[in-house]
Structure formats: structure tokens, C-alpha cells
N, CA, C, O and CB atoms as a CASP TS submission, in Angstrom:
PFRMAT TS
TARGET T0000
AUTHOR 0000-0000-0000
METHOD Language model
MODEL 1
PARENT N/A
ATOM      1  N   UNK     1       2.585   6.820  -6.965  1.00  0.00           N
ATOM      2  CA  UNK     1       3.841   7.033  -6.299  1.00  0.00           C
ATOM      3  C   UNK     1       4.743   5.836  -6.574  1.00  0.00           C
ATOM      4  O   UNK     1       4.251   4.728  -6.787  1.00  0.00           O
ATOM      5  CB  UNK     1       3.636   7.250  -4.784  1.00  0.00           C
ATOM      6  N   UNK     2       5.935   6.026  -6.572  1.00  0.00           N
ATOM      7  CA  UNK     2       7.406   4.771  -6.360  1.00  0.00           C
ATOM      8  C   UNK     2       7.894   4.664  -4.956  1.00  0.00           C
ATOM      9  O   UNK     2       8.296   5.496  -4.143  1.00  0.00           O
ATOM     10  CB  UNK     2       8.992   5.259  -7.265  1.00  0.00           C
ATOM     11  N   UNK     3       7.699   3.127  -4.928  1.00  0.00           N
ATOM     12  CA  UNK     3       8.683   2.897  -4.101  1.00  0.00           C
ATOM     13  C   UNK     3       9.628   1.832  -4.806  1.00  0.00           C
ATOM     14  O   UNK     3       9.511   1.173  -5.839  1.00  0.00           O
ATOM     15  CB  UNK     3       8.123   2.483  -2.766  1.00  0.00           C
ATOM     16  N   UNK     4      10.917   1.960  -3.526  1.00  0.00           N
ATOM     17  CA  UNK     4      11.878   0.513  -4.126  1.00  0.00           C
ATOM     18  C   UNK     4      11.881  -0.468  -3.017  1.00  0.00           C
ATOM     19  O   UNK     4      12.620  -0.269  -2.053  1.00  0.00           O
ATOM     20  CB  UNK     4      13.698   0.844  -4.520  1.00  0.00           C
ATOM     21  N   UNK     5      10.858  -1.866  -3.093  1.00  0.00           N
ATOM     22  CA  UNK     5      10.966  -2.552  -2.923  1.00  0.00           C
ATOM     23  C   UNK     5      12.047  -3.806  -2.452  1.00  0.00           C
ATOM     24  O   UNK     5      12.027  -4.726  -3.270  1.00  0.00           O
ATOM     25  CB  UNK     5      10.508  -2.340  -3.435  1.00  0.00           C
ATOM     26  N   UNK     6      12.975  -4.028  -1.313  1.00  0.00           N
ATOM     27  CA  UNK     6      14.197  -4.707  -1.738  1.00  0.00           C
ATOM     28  C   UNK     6      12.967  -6.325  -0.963  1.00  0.00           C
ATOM     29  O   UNK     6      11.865  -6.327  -0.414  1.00  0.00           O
ATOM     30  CB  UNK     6      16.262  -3.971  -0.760  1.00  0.00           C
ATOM     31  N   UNK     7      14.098  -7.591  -1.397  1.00  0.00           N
ATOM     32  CA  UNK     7      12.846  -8.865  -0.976  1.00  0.00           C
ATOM     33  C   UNK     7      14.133  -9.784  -1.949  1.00  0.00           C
ATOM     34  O   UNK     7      14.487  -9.678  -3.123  1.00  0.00           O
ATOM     35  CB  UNK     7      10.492  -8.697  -1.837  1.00  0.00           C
ATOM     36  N   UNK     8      14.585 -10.693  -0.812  1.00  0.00           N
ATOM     37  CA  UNK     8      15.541 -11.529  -0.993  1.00  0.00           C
ATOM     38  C   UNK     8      16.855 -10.876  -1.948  1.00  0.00           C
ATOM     39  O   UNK     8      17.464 -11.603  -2.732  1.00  0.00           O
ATOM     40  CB  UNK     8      14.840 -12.750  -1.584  1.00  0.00           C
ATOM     41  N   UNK     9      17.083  -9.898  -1.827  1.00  0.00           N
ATOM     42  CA  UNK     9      18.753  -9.993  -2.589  1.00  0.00           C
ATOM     43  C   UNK     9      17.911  -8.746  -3.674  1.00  0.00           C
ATOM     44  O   UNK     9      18.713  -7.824  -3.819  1.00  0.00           O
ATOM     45  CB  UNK     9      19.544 -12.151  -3.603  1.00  0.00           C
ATOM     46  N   UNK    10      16.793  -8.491  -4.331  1.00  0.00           N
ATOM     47  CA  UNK    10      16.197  -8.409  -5.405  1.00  0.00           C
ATOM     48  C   UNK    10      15.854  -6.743  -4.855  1.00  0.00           C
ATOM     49  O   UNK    10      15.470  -6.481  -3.715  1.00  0.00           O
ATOM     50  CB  UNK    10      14.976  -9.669  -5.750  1.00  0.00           C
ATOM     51  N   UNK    11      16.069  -5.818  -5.845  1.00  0.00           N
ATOM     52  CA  UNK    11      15.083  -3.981  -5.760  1.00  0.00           C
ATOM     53  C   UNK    11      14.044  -4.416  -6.798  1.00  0.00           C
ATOM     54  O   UNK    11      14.351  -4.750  -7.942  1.00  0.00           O
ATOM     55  CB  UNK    11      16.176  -2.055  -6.512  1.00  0.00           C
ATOM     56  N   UNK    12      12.765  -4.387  -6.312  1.00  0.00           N
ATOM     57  CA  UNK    12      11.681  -4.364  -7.010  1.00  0.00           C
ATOM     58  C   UNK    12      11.094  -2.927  -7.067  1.00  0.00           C
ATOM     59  O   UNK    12      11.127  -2.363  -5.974  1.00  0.00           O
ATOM     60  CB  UNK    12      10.800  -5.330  -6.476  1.00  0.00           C
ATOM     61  N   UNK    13      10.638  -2.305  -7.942  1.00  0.00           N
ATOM     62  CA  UNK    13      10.149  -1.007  -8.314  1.00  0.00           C
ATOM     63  C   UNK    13       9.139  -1.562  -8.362  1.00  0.00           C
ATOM     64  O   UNK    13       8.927  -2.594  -8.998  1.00  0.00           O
ATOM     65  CB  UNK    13      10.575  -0.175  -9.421  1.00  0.00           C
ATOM     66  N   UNK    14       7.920  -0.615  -7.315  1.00  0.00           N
ATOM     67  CA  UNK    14       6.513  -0.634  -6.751  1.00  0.00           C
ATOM     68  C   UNK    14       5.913   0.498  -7.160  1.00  0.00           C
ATOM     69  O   UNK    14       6.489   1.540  -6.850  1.00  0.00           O
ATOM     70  CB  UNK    14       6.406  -0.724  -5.276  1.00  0.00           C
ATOM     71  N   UNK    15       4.538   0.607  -8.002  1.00  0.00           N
ATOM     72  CA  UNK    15       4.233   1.879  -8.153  1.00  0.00           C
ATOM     73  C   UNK    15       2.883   1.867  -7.645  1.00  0.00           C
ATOM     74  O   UNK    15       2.096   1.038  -8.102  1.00  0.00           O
ATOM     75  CB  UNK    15       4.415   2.400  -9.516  1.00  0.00           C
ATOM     76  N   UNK    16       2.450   2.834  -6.593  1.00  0.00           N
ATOM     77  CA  UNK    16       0.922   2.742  -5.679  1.00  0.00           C
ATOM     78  C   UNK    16       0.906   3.746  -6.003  1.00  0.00           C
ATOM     79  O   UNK    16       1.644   4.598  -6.499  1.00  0.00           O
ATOM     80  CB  UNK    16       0.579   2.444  -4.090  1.00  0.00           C
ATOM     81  N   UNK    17      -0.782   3.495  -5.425  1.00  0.00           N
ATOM     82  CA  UNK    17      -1.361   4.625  -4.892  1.00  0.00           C
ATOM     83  C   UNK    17      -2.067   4.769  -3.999  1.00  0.00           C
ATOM     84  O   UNK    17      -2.844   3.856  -3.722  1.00  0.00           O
ATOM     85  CB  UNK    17      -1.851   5.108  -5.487  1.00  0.00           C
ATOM     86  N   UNK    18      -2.046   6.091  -3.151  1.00  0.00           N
ATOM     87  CA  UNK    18      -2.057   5.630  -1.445  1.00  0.00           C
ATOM     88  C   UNK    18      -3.770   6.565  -0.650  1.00  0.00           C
ATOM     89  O   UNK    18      -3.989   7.766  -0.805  1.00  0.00           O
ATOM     90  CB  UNK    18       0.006   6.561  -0.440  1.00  0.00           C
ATOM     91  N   UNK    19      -4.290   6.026  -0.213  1.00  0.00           N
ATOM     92  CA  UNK    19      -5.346   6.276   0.502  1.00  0.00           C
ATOM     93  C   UNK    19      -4.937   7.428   1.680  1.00  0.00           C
ATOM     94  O   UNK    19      -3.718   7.584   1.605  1.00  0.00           O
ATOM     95  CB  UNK    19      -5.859   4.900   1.041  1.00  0.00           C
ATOM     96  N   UNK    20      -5.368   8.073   2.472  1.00  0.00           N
ATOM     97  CA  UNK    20      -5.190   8.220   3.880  1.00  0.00           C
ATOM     98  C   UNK    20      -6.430   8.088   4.689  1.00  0.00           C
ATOM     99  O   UNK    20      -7.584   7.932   4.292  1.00  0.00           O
ATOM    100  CB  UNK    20      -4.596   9.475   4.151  1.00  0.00           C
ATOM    101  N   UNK    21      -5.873   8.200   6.149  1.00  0.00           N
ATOM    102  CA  UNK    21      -7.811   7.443   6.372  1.00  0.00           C
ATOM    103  C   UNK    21      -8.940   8.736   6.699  1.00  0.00           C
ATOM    104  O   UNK    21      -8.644   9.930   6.748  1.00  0.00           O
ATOM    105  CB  UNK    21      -7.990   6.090   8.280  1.00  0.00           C
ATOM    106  N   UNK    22     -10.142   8.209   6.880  1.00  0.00           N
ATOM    107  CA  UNK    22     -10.689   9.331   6.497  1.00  0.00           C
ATOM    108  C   UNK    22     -11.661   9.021   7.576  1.00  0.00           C
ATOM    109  O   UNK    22     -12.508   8.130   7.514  1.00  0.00           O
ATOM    110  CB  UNK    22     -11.109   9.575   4.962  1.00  0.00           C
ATOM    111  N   UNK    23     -11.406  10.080   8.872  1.00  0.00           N
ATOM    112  CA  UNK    23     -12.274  10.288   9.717  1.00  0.00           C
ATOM    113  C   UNK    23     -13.812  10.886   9.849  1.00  0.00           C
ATOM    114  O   UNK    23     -13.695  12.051   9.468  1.00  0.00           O
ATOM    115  CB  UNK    23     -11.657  10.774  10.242  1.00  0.00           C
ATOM    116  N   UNK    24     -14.733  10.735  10.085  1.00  0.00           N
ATOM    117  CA  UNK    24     -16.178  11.019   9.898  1.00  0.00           C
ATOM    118  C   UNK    24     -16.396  12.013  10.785  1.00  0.00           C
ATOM    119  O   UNK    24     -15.583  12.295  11.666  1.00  0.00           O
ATOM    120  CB  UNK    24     -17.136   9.872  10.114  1.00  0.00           C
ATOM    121  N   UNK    25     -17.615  12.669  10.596  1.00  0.00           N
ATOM    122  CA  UNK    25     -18.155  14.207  11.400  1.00  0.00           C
ATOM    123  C   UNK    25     -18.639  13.708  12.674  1.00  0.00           C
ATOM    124  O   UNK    25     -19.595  12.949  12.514  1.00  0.00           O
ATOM    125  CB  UNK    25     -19.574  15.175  10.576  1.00  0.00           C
ATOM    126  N   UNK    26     -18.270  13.897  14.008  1.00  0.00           N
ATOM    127  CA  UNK    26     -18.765  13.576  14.769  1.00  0.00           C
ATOM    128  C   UNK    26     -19.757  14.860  15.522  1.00  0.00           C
ATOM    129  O   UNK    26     -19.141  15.550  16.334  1.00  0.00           O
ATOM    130  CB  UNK    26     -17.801  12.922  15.349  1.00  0.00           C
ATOM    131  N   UNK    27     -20.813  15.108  15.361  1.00  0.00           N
ATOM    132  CA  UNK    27     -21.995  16.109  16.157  1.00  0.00           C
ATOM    133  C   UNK    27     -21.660  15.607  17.643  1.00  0.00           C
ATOM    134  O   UNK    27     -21.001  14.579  17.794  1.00  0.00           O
ATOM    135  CB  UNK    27     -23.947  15.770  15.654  1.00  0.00           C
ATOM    136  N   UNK    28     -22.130  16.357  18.749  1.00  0.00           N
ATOM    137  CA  UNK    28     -22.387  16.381  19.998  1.00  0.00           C
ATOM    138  C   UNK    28     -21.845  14.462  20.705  1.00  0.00           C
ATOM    139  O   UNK    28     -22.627  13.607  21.120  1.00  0.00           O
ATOM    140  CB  UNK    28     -24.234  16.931  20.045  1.00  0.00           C
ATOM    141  N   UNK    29     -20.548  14.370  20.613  1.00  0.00           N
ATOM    142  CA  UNK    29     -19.776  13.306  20.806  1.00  0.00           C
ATOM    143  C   UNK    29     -20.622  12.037  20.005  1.00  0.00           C
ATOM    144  O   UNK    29     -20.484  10.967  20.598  1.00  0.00           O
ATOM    145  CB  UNK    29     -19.521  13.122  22.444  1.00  0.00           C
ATOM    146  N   UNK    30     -21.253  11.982  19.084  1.00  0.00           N
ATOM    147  CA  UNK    30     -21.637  10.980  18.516  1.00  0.00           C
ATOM    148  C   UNK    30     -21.258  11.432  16.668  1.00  0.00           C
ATOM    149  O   UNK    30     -21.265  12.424  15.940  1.00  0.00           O
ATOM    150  CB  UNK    30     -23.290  10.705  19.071  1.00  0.00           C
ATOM    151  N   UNK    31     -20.964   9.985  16.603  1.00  0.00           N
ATOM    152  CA  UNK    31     -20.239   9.743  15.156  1.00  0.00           C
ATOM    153  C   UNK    31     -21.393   9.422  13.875  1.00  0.00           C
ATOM    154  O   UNK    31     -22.162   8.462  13.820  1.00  0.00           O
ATOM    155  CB  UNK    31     -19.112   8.264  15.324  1.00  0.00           C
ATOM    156  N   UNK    32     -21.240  10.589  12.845  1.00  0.00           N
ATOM    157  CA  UNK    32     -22.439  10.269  12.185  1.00  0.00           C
ATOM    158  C   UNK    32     -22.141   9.177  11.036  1.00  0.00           C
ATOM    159  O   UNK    32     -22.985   8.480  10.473  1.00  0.00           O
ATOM    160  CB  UNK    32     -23.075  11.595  11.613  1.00  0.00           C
ATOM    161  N   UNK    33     -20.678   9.187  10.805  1.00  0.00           N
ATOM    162  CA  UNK    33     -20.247   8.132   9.903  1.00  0.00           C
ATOM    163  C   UNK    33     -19.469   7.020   9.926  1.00  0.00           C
ATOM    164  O   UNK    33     -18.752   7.425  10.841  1.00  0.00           O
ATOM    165  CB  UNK    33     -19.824   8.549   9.179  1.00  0.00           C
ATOM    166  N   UNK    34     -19.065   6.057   9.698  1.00  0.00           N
ATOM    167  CA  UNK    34     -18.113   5.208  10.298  1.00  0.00           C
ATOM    168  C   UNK    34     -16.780   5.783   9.675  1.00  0.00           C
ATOM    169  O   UNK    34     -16.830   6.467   8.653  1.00  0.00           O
ATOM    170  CB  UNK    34     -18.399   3.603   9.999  1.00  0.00           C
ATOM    171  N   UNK    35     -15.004   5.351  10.618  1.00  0.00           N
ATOM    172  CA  UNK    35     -13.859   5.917   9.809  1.00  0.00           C
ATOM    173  C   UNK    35     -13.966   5.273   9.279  1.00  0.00           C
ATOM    174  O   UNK    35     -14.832   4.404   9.377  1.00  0.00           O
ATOM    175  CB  UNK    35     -12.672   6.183  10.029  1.00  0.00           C
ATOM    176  N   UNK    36     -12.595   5.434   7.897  1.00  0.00           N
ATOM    177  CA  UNK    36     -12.065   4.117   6.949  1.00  0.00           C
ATOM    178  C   UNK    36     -10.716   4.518   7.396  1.00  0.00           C
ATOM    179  O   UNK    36     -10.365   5.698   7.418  1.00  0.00           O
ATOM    180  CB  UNK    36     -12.372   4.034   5.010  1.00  0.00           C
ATOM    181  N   UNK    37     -10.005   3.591   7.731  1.00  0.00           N
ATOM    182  CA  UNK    37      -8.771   3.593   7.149  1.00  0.00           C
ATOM    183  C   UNK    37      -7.803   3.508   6.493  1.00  0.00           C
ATOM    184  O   UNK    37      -7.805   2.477   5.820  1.00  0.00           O
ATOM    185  CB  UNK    37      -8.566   3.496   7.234  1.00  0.00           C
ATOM    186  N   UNK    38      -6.846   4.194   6.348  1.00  0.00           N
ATOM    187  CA  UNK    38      -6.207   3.977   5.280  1.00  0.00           C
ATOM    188  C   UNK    38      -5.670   3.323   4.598  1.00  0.00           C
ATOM    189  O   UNK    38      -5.720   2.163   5.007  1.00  0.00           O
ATOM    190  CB  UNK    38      -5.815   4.289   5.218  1.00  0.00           C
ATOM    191  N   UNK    39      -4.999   3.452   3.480  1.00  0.00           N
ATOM    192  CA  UNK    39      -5.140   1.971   2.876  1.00  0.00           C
ATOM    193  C   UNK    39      -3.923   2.354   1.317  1.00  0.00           C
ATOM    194  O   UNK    39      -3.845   3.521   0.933  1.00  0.00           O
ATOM    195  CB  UNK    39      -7.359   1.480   2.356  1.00  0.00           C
ATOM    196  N   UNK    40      -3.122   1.274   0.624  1.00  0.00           N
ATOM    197  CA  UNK    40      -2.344   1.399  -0.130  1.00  0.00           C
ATOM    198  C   UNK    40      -2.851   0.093  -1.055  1.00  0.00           C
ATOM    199  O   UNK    40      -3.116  -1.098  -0.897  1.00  0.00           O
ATOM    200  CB  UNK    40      -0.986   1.533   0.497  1.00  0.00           C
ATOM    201  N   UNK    41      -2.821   0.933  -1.949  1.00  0.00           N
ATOM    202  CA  UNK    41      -2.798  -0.431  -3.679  1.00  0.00           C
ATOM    203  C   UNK    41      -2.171  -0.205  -4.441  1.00  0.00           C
ATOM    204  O   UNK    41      -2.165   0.931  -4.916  1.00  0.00           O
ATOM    205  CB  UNK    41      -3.958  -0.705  -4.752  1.00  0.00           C
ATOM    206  N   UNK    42      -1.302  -1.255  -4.932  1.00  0.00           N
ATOM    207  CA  UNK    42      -0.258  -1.865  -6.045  1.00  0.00           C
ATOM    208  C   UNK    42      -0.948  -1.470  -6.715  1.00  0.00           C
ATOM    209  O   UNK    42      -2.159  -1.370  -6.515  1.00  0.00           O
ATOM    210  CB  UNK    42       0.214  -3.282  -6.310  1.00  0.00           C
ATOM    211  N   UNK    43      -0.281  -1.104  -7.797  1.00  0.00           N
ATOM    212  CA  UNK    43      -0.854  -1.666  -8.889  1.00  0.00           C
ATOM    213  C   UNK    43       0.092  -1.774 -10.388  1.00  0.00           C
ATOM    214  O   UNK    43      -0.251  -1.900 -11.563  1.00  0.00           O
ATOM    215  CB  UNK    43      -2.112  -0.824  -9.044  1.00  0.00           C
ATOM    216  N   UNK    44       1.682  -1.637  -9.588  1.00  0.00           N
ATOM    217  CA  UNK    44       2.983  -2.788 -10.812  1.00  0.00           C
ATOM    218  C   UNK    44       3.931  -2.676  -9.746  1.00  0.00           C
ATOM    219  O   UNK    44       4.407  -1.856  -8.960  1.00  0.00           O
ATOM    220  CB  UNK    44       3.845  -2.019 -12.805  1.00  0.00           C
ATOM    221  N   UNK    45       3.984  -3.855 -10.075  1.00  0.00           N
ATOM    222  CA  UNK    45       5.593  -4.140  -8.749  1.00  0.00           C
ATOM    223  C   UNK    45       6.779  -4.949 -10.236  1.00  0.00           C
ATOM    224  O   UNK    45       6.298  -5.842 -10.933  1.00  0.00           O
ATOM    225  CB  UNK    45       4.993  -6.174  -6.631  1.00  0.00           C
ATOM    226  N   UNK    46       8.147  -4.487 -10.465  1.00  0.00           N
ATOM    227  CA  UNK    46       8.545  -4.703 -11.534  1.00  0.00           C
ATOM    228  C   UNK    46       9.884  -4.505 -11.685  1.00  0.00           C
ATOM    229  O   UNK    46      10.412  -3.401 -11.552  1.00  0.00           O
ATOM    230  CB  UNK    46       7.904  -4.134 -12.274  1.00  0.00           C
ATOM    231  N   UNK    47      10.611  -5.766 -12.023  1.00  0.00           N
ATOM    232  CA  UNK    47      12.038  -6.069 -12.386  1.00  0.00           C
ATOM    233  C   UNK    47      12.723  -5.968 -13.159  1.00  0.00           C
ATOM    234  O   UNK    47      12.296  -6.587 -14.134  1.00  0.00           O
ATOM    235  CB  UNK    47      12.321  -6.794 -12.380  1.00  0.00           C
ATOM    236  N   UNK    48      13.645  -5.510 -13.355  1.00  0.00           N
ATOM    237  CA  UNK    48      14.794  -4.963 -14.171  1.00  0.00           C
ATOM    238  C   UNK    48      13.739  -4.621 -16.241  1.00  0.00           C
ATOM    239  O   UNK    48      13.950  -4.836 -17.435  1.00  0.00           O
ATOM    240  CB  UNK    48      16.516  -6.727 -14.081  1.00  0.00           C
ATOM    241  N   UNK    49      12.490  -3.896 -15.175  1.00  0.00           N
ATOM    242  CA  UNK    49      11.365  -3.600 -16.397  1.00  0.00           C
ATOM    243  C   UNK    49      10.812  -4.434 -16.878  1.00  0.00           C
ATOM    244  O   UNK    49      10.851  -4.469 -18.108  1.00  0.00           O
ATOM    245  CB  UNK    49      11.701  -3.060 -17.473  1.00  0.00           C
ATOM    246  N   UNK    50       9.939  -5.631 -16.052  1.00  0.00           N
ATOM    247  CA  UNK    50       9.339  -6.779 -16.182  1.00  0.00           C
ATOM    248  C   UNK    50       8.245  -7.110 -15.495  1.00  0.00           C
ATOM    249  O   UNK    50       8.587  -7.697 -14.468  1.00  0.00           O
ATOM    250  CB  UNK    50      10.074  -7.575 -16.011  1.00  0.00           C
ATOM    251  N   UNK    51       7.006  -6.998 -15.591  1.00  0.00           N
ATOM    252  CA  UNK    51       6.080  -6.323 -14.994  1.00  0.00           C
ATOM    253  C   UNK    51       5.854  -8.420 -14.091  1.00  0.00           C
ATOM    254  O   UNK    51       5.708  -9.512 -14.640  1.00  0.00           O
ATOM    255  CB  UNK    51       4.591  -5.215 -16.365  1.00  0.00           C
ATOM    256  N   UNK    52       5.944  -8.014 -12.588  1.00  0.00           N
ATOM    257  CA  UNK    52       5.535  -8.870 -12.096  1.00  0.00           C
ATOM    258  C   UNK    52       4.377  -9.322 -10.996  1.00  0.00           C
ATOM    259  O   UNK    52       4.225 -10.323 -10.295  1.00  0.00           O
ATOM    260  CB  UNK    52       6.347  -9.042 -11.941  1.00  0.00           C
ATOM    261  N   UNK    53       3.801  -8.365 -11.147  1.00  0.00           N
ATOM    262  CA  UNK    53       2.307  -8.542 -10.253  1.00  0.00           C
ATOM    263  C   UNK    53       1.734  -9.439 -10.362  1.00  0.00           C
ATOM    264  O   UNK    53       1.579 -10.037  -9.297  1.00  0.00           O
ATOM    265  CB  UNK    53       1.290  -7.766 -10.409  1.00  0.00           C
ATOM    266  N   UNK    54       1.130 -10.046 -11.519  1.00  0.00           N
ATOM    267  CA  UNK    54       0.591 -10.933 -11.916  1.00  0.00           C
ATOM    268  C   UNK    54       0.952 -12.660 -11.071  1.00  0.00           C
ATOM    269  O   UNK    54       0.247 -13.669 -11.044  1.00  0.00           O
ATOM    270  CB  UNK    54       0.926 -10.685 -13.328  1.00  0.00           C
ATOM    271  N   UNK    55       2.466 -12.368 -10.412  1.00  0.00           N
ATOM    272  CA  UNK    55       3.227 -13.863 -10.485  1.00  0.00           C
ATOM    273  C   UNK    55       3.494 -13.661  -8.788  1.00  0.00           C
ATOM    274  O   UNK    55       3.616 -14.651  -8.068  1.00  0.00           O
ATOM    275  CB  UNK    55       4.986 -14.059 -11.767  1.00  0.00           C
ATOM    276  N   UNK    56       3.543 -12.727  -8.424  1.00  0.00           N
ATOM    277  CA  UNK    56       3.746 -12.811  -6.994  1.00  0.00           C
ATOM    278  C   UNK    56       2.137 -13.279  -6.210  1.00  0.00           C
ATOM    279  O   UNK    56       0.942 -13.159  -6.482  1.00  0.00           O
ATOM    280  CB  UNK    56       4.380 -11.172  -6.472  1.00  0.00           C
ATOM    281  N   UNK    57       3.195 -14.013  -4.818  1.00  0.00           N
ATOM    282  CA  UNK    57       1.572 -13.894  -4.214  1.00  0.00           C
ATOM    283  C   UNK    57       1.069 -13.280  -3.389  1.00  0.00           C
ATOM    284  O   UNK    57       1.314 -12.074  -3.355  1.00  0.00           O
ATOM    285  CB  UNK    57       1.083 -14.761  -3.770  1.00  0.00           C
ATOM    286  N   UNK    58       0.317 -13.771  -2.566  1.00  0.00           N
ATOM    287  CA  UNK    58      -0.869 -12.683  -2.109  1.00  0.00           C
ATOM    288  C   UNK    58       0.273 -12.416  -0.701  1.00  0.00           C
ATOM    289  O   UNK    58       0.597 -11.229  -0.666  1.00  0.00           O
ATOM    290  CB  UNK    58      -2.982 -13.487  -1.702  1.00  0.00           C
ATOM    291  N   UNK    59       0.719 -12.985   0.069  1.00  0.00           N
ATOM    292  CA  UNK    59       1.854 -12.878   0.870  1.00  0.00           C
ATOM    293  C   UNK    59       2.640 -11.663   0.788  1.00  0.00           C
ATOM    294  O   UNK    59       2.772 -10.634   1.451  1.00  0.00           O
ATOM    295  CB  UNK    59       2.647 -13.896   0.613  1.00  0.00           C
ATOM    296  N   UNK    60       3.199 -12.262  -0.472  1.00  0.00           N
ATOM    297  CA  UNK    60       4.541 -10.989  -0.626  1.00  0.00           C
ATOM    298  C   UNK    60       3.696  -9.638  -1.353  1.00  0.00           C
ATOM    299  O   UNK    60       4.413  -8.671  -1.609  1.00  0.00           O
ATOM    300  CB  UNK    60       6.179 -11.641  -2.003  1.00  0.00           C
ATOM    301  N   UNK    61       2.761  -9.564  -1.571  1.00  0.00           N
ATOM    302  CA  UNK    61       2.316  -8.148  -1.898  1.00  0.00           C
ATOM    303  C   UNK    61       1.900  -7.581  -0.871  1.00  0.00           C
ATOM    304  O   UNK    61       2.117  -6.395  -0.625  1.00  0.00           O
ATOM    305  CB  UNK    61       1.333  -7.995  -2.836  1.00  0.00           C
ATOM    306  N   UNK    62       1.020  -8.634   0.112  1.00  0.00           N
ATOM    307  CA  UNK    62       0.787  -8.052   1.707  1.00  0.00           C
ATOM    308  C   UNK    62       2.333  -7.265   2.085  1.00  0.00           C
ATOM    309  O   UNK    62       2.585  -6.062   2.018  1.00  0.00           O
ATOM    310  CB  UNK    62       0.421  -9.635   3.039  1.00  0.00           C
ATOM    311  N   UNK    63       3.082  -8.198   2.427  1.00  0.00           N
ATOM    312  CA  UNK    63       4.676  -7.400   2.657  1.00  0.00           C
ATOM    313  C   UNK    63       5.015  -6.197   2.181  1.00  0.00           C
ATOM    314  O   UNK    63       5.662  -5.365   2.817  1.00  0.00           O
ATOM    315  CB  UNK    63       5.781  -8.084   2.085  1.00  0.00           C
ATOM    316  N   UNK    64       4.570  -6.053   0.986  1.00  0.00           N
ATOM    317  CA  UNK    64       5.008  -5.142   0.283  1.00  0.00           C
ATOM    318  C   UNK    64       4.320  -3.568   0.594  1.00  0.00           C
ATOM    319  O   UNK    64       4.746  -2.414   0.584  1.00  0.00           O
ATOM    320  CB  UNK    64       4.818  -5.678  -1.051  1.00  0.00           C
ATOM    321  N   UNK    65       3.022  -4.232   0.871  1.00  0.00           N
ATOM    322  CA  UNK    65       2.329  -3.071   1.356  1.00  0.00           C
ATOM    323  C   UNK    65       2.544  -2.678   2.785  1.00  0.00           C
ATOM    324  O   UNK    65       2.245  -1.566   3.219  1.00  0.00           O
ATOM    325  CB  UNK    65       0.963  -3.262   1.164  1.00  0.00           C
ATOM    326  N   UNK    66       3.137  -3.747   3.581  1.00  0.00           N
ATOM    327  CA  UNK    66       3.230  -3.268   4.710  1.00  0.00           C
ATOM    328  C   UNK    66       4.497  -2.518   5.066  1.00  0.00           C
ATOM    329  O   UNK    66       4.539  -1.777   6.048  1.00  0.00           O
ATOM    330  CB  UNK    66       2.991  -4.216   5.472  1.00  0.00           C
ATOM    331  N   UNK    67       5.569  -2.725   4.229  1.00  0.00           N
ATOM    332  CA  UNK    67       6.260  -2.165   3.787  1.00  0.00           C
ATOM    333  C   UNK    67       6.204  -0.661   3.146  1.00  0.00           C
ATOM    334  O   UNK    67       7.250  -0.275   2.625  1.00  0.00           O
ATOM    335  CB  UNK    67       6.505  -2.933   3.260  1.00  0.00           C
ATOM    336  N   UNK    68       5.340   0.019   3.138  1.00  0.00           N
ATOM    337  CA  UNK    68       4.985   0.618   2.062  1.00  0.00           C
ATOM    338  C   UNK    68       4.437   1.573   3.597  1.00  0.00           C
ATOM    339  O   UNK    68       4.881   2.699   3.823  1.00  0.00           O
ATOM    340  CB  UNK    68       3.945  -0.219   0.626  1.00  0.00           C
ATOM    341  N   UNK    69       3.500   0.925   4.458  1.00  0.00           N
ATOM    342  CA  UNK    69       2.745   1.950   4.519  1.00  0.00           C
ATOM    343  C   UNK    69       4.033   1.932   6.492  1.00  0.00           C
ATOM    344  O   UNK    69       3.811   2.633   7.479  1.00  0.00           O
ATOM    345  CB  UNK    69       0.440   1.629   4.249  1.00  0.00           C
ATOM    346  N   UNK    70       4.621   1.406   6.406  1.00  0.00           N
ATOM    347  CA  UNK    70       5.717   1.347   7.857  1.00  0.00           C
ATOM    348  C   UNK    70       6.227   2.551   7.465  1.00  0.00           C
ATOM    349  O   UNK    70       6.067   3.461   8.278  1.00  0.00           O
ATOM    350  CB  UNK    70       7.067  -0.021   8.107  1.00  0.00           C
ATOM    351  N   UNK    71       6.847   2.840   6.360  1.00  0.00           N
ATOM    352  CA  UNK    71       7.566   3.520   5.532  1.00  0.00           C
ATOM    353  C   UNK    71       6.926   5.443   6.048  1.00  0.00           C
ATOM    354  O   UNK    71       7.172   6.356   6.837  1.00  0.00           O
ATOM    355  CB  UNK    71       7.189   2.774   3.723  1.00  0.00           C
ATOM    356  N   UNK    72       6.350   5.203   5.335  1.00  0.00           N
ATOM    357  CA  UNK    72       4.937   6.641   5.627  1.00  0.00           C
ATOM    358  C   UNK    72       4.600   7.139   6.820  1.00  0.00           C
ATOM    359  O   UNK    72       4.513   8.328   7.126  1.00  0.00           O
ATOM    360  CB  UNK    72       3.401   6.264   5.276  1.00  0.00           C
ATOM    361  N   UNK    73       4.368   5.964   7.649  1.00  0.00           N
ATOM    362  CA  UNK    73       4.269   6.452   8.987  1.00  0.00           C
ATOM    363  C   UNK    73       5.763   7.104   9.712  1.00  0.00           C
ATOM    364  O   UNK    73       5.752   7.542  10.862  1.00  0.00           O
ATOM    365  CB  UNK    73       3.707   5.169   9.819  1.00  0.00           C
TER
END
């Protein structure tokens, strides 16, 4: 999927792909599996067609994802 990214002045084009969470079988009120939740991964965040994943840090990709998944909800 795309998103557009904006982050100081700058549209960064984000391309993920997105999890949803995944609840387990619960029998006679007991849970036979644990949930996961859901979850989003980068995987090119990229400027005027300049691939910059590599250079950002772990911060602003957190942002980005949280961004990402505020969005969805």
C-alpha cells in the first residue's frame, strides 16, 4: 500500500504492508491461542524518487508507522 508521509515541510512517499491483528479460537471461555496484534512494515519511504529508508532513524520510522496505523483506525 501508499501512503504520503508529510515530516518537517517534506511529502515522503511510504510504501507498506499492513498486518491486521489476529484473534485466537477461544473454546468454553478459555483461549487456545495467544492474539497478535496488528502490525505495519515499511519497507521504502522515498523522496522526490530517492529511496530513503536506509538513512532515517529508528524514531522517525516509528512515527511513521504510527502515523500510518492512526490513519486506519
Amino acid at each position: 500500500m501508499r501512503y504520503m508521509y508529510s515530516h518537517e515541510g517534506r511529502d515522503f512517499e511510504v510504501q507498506y504492508d499492513s498486518y491486521p491483528p489476529d484473534l485466537s479460537l477461544r473454546m468454553n471461555g478459555i483461549q487456545a491461542e495467544p492474539d497478535y496484534a496488528g502490525y505495519v512494515e515499511v519497507n521504502s519511504v522515498t523522496l522526490l524518487g530517492i529511496e530513503l529508508i536506509d538513512l532515517l532513524s529508528e524514531a522517525v520510522l516509528e512515527e511513521i508507522v504510527e502515523d500510518i496505523m492512526g490513519v486506519k483506525q
